[in-house]
C-alpha positions in Angstrom: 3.5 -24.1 35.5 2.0 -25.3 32.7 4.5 -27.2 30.0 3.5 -28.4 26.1 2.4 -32.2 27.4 0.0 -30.9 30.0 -2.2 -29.0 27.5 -3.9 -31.4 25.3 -5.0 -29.6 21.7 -8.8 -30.8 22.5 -8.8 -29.3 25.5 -10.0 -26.0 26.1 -8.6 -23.1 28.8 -11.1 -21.0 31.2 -10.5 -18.7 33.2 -13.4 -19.5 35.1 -15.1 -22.2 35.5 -18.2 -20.6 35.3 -17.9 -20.2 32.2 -20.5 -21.8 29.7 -18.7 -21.5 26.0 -17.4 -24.5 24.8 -13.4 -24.8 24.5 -11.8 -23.0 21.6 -11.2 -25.5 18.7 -10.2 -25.3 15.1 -13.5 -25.9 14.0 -15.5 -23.9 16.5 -13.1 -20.8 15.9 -13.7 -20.7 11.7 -17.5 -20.9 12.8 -16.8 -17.9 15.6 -14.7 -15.9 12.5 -17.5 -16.7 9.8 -20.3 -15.0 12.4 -18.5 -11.9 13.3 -17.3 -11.7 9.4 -21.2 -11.5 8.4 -21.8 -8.8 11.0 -19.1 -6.4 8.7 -20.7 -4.3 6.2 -18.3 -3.6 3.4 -18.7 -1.9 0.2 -19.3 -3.5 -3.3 -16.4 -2.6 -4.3 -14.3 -3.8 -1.6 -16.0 -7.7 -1.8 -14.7 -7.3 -5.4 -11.3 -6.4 -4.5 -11.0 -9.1 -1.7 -12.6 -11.9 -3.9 -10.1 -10.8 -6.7 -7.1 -9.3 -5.4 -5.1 -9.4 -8.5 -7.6 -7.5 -10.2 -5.0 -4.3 -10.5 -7.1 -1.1 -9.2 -7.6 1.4 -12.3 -7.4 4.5 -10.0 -6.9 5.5 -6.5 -8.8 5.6 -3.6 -10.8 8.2 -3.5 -10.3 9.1 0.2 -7.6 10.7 1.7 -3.9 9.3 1.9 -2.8 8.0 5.4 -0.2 10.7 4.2 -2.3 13.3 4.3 -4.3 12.5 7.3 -0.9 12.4 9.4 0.2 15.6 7.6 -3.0 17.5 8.5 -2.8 16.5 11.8 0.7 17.5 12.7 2.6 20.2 11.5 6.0 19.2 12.1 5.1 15.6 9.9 3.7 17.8 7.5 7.0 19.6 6.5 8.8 16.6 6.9 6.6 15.0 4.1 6.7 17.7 2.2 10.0 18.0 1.9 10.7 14.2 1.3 8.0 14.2 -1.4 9.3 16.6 -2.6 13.2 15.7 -2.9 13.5 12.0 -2.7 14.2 10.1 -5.9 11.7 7.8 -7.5 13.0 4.4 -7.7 11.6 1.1 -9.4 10.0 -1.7 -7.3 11.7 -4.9 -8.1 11.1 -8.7 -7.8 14.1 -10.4 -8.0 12.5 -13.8 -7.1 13.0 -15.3 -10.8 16.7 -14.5 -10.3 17.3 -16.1 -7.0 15.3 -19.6 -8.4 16.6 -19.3 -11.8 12.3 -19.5 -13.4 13.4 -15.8 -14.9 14.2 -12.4 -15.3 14.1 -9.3 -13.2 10.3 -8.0 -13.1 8.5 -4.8 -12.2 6.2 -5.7 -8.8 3.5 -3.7 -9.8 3.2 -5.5 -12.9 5.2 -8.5 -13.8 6.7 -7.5 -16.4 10.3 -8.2 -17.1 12.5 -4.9 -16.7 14.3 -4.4 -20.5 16.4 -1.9 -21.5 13.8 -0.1 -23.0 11.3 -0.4 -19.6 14.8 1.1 -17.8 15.0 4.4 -20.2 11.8 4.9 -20.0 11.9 4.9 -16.1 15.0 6.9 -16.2 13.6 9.2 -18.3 9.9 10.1 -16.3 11.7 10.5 -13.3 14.2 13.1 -14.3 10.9 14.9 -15.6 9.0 14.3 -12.4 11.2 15.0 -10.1 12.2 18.2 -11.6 9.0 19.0 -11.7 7.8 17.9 -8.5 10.9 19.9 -6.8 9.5 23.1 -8.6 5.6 22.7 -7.6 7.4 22.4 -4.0 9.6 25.6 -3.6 6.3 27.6 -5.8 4.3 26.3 -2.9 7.0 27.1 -0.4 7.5 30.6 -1.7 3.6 31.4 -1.7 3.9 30.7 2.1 1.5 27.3 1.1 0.9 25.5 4.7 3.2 22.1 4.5 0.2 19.9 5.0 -1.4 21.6 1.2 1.9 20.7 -0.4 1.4 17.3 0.8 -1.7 17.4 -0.8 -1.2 18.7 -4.0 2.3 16.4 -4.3 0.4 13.3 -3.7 -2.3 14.7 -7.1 0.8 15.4 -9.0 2.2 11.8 -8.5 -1.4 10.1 -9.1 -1.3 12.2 -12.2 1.5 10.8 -13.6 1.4 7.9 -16.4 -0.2 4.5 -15.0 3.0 3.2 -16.3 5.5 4.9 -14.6 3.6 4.8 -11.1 3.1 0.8 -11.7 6.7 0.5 -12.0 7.7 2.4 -8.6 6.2 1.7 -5.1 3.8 5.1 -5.9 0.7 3.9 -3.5 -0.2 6.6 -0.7 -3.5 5.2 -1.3 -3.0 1.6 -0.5 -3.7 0.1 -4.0 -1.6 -2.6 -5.5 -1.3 -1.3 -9.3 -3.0 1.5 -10.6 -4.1 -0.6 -13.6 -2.6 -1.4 -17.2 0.2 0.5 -18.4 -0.2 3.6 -20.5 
């Protein structure tokens, strides 16, 4: 049995002793990371994004939604998205953090910017309009006899149509992106 004093952090475990790598340090292991990491081909776009990640994204992905790939691929998850796209209420994403250290006010997370009264009618306002809306692109699509996996589909391009505004100040990303850029 081996206990915390036997193993030394400069020594290295085998699990044969055949074996010819050296033992697996700090150092070694960043090296180990950096050569496998050179071996990944990413996009141009994506070494921008990692190099800048608060660089907000000014639209989405243009691939399809994990969403949407689950929903195409099962049925039953399809009408179960569906339907909660459809009927659940949009609600802002809030950072509270300034309140619990006292540095400052309540702030959207998708933007930073303090929640005011105005920033709360607003809200208030888009999603009664958006979930009336949404509900009534759901039952057309339900009543056309639309498979459950479309109406995922065409919920998710309603939302991403909707004001960059609105969709920064909710947790709207089926698409994986932080912010969908400056409000408007």
């Amino acid at each position: 049995m081996f206990t915390a004093a036997s193993i030394q952090p400069s020594q290295g475990y085998s699990a044969s002793t055949n074996d010819t790598k050296p033992p697996l340090t700090r150092q070694n292991a960043t090296t180990e990371a950096a050569r496998i990491s050179d071996a990944v081909a990413i996009s141009d776009d994506a070494k921008t994004r990692a190099t800048t990640p608060d660089t907000p994204i000014t639209e989405p992905l243009k691939q399809p939604s994990w969403i949407s790939k689950a929903a195409h691929s099962n049925p039953i998850l399809a009408e179960q998205f569906a339907h909660e796209l459809a009927k659940r209420p949009d609600q802002p994403l809030l950072d509270i953090s300034g309140l619990e250290n006292g540095t400052g006010p309540i702030r959207y997370t998708g933007t930073g910017q303090p929640v005011t009264e105005e920033s709360k009618a607003y809200f208030e306002t888009e999603a009664a309009r958006i979930a009336s809306e949404r509900m009534a692109l759901y039952q057309t699509e339900k009543a056309n006899g639309t498979p459950a996996a479309e109406i995922v589909d065409k919920l998710i391009a309603y939302m991403d149509k909707q004001p960059k505004r609105y969709l920064n100040m909710m947790p709207w990303r089926p698409y994986g992106p932080t912010t969908y850029g400056s409000a408007g």
